[in-house]
C-alpha positions in Angstrom: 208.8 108.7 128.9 208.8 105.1 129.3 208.0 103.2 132.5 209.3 99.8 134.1 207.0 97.3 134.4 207.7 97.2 138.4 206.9 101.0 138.2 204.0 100.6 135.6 202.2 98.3 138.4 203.1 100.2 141.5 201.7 103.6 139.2 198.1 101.6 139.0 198.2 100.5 142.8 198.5 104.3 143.4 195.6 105.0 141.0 193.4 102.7 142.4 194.1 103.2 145.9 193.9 107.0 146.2 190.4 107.4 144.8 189.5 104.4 147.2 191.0 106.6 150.8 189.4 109.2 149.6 185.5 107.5 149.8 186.6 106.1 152.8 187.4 109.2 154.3 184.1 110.9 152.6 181.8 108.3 154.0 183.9 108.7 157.6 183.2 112.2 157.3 179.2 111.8 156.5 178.8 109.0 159.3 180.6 111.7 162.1 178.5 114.3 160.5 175.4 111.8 160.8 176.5 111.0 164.1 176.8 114.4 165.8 173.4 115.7 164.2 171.5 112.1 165.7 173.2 113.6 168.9 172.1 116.8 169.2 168.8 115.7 167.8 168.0 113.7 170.4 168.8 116.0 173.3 166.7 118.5 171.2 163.4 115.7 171.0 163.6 115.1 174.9 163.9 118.7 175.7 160.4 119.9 174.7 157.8 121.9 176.8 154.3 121.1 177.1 152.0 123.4 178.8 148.7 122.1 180.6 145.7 123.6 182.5 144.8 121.8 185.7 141.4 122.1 186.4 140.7 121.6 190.5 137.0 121.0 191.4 135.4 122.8 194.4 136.1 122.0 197.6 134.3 122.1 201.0 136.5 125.2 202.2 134.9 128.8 201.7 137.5 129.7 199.8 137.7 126.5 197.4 133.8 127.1 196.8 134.7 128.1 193.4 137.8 125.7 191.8 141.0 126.7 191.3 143.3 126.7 188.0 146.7 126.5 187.8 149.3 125.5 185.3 151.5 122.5 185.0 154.8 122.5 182.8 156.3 119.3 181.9 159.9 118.8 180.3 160.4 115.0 179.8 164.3 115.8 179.0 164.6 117.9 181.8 163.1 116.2 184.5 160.9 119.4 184.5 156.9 119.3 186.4 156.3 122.3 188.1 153.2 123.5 189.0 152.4 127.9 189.1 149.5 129.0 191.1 148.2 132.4 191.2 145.9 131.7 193.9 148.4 131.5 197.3 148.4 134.0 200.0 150.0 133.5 203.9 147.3 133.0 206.4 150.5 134.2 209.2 149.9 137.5 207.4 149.2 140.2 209.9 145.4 141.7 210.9 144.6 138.9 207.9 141.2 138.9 208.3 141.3 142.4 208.6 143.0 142.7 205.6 141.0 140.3 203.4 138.0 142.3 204.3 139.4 145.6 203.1 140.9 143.6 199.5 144.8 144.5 200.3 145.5 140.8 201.4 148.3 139.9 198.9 147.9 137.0 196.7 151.1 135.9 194.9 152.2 133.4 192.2 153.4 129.8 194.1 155.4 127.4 192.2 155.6 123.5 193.4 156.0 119.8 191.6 153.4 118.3 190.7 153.5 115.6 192.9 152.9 117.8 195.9 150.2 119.4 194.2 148.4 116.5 193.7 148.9 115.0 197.3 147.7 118.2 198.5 144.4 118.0 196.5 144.1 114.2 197.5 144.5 115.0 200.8 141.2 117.0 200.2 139.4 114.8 197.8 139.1 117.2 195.1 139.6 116.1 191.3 142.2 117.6 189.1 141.4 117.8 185.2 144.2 118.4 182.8 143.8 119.8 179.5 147.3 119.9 177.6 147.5 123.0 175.2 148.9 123.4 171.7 151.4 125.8 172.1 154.1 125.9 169.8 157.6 125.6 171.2 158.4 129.4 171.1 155.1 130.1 172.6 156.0 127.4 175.6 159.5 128.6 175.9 158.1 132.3 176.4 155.0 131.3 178.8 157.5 128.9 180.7 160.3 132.0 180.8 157.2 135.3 182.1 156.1 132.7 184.8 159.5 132.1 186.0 160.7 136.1 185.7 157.4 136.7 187.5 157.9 134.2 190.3 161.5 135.7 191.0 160.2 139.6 191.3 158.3 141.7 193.2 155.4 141.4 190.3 154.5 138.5 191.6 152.3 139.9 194.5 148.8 141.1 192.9 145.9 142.9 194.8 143.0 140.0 193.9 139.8 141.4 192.7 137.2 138.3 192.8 135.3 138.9 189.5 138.2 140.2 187.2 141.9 139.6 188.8 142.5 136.4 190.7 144.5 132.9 190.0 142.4 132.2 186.6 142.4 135.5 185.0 145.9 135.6 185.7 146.7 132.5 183.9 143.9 133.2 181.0 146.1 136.7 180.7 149.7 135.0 179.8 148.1 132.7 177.6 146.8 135.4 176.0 149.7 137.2 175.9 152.1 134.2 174.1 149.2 133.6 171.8 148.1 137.3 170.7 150.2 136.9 167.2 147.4 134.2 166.7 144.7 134.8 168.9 142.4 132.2 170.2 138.7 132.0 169.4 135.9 130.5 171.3 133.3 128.7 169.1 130.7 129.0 171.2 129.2 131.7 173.6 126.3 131.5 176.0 124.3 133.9 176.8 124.8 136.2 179.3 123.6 136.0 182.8 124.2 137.5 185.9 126.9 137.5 188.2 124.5 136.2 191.4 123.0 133.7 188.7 126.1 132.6 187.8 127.8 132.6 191.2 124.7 130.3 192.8 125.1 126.9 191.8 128.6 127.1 193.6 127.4 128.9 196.8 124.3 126.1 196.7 126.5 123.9 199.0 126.9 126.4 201.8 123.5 128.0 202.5 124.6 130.4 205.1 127.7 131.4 202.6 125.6 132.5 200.1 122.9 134.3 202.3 126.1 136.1 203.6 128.2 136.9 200.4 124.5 137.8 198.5 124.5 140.1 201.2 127.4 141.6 200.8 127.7 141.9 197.2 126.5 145.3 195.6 125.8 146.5 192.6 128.3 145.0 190.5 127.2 141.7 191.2 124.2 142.4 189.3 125.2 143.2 186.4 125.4 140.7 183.3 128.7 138.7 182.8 129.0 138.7 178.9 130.8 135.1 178.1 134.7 136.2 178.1 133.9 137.9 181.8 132.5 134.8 182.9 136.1 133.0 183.1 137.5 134.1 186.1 135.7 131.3 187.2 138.1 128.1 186.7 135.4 125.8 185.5 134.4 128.4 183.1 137.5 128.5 181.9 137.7 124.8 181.0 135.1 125.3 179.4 135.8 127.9 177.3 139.2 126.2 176.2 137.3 122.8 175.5 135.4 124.9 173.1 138.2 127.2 171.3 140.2 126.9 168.1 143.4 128.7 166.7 143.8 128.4 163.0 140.9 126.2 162.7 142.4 123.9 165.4 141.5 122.7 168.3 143.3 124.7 171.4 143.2 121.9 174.0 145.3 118.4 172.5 143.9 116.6 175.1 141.6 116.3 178.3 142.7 113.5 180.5 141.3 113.2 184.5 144.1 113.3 186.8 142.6 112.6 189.8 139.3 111.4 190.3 137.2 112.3 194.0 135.0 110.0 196.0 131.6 112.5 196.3 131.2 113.0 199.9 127.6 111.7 201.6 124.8 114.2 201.3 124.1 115.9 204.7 120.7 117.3 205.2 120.9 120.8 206.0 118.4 121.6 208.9 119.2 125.0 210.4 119.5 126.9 206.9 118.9 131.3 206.7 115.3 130.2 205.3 114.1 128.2 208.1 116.3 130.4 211.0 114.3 133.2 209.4 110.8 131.5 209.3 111.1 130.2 212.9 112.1 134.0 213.7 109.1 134.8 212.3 107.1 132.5 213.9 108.8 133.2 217.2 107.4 137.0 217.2 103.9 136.3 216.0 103.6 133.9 218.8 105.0 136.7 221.2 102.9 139.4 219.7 99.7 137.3 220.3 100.5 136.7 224.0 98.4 138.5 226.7 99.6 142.1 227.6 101.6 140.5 230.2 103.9 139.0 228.3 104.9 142.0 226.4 108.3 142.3 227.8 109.4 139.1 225.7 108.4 140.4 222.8 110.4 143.3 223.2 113.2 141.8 224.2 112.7 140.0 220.7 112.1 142.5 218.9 115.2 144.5 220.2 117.3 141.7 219.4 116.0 141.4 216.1 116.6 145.2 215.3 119.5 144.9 216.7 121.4 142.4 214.7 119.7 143.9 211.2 121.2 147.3 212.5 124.7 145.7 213.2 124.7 144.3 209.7 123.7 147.5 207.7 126.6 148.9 210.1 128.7 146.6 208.6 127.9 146.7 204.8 127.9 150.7 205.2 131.7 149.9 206.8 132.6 147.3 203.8 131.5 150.1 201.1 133.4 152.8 202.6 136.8 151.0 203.5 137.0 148.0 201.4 138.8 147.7 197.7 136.7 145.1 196.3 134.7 146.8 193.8 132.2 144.0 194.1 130.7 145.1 197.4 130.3 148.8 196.5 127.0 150.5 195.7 125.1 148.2 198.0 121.8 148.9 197.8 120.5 146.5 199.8 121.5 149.0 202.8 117.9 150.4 201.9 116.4 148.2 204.1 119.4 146.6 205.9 119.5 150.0 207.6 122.0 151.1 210.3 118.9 152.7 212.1 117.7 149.8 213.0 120.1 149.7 216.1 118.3 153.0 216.8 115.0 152.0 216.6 115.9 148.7 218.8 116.0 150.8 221.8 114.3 153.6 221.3 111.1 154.9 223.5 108.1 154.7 221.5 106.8 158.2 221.0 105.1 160.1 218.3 107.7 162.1 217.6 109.4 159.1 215.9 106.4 158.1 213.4 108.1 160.5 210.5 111.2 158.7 210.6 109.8 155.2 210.9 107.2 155.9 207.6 110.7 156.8 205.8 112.5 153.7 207.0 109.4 151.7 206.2 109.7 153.2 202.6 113.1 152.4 202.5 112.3 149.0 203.0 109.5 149.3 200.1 112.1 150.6 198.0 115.1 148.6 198.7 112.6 145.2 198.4 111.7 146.7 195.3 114.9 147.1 193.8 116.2 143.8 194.4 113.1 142.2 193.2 113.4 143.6 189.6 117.0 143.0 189.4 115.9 138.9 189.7 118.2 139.2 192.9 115.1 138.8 195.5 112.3 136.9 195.2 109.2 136.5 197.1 110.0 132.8 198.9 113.8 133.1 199.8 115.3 134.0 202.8 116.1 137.8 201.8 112.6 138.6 201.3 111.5 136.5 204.5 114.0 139.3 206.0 112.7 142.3 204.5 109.5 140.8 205.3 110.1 140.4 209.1 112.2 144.1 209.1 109.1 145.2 207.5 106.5 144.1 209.9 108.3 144.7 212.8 109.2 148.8 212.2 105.3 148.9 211.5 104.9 147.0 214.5 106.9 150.2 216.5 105.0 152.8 214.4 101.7 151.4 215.6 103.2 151.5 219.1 104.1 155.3 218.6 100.3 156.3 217.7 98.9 154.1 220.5 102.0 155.6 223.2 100.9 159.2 221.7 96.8 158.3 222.2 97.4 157.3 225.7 99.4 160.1 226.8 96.6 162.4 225.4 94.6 160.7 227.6 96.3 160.7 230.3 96.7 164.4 229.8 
């Protein structure tokens, strides 16, 4: 078939032009392809999680003695910085401190911004520390998505337990949980010390604090705290993280100060347990050495004395028996914090009572003792100054028992 030459020319327009549309179309196609992935892949860059630790130093409060730990998630894309805190409870609860005595106080997980969190711990000059973990997305999303299920259900009331279940070992428990496909590892590990060792430097700030929580802490607290048990405490925890790998890489990205305290001036502490105790003591020698005369002051001294030791064996006897915190059972320091001493503060010196007062003096012995080789009492502080005093002063009533006995043989 032959072609016209109009026709010849208009066939190799065609040819050309066809093959051209279709590039143009191709690299259309490619560039809306492009265009739409650059899209979504920017949406998909801005919307990622990052998980940090806050760190909160101790405050002057008794119950910010220790820090606190919480955790902040960010999402840039989102507009996302929340704050979750395990350590919140309602001080409008009611019979509170009834209640935080006998360990069913509820505690519950608390979620605010960030920026309210910070101005709260401004208001009371306390430094925040963040340490930003690397979790990988999937591990985020899943952390971010049990704190959220947990704040909206009734799971998030807990029944805190000071050395193993409070705001920190709750958070060290779902990052352990997001992470347990590739658990963490800590590259170092002190050794282990005891929980009143480890407890002390915090309680140094607040003499009569410690004199009353080493009181009231039992058996448990003298048992050694092995490195992982020592992180319910949330500086322990910051440690611990500043010091543990996964994979052979560091946990924590990166440790930046968010806000920095002014240190508060030094006030010197005067009227301490230790020097109450010692003027106590100094108090009923000088009564004792007064003429006969003056006897009736150093009873009443003595009474009151007795009195307020037997009150407080009263009371740790009531804390052991009712209360859930399985810190303050086994207390034997009720072995010379006896609740007899209320008896023996008002009790007519005869000789009838000499038996029972050599077995509260051996209790004494015994309980001294005990707390002695446990490293918990030690000759110079303030808890053997008060066995010391109990000591001298139930002697000081069995000596008054022979001598009431003597002089009613006389007499007879």
């Amino acid at each position: 078939m032959q072609y016209s030459s109009t026709e010849k020319a208009s066939g190799r327009v065609s040819a050309f032009y066809l093959p051209a549309l279709g590039i143009r179309l191709l690299f259309l196609a490619l560039l809306w392809v492009w265009g739409t992935g650059a899209a979504e892949a920017v949406p998909a860059a801005n919307d990622t999680l990052a998980i940090s630790l806050l760190t909160c130093a101790p405050g002057s409060e008794t119950y910010a003695l220790f820090g606190h730990s919480a955790l902040r998630v960010t999402n840039p894309g989102r507009g996302l910085d929340r704050v979750y805190n395990y350590g919140t409870f309602d001080f409008r609860t009611p019979n509170f401190y009834w209640r935080f005595l006998r360990g069913d106080l509820r505690y519950f997980l608390s979620a605010t911004s960030f920026a309210e969190f910070w101005e709260e711990y401004r208001r009371e000059n306390r430094a925040i520390t963040e340490q930003v973990l690397a979790l990988r997305q999937p591990e985020a999303r899943l952390l971010h998505q049990q704190l959220e299920t947990t704040l909206h259900s009734p799971s998030r009331f807990y029944q805190y337990q000071f050395f193993t279940d409070n705001c920190t070992t709750r958070l060290l428990g779902h990052l352990r949980n997001v992470t347990q496909a590739q658990p963490l590892s800590y590259t170092y590990a002190d050794s282990a010390i005891r929980y009143r060792q480890l407890l002390a430097p915090y309680l140094a700030p607040a003499p009569w604090v410690s004199f009353g929580m080493n009181i009231g802490l039992g058996m448990p607290a003298d048992r050694y705290a092995p490195f992982e048990q020592r992180l319910f405490l949330p500086l322990e925890l910051q440690r611990a993280l500043a010091h543990t790998s996964r994979l052979g890489q560091p946990f924590v990205q990166q440790t930046r100060p968010l806000l920095t305290a002014t240190p508060p001036p030094r006030q010197p502490q005067v009227f301490t347990p230790s020097f109450c105790l010692v003027g106590l003591g100094l108090l009923l020698l000088l009564t004792q050495l007064l003429p006969a005369r003056y006897a009736a002051a150093q009873r009443v001294l003595q009474r009151s004395f007795l009195t307020a030791a037997g009150l407080l064996g009263c009371f740790l006897v009531g804390l052991q028996l009712i209360s859930l915190h399985s810190p303050v059972h086994g207390n034997y320091q009720v072995l010379w914090l006896q609740p007899t001493h209320l008896f023996w503060a008002f009790v007519r010196p005869c000789r009838v009572w000499q038996p029972f007062l050599a077995a509260a003096l051996l209790g004494i012995v015994v309980g001294g003792l005990l707390g002695w080789v446990v490293d918990y009492m030690e000759p110079t502080s303030e808890f053997g100054l008060l066995c010391g005093l109990l000591f001298w002063q139930l002697l000081v009533l069995f000596r008054r028992c022979g001598q009431m006995s003597e002089l009613q043989k006389q007499a007879g």
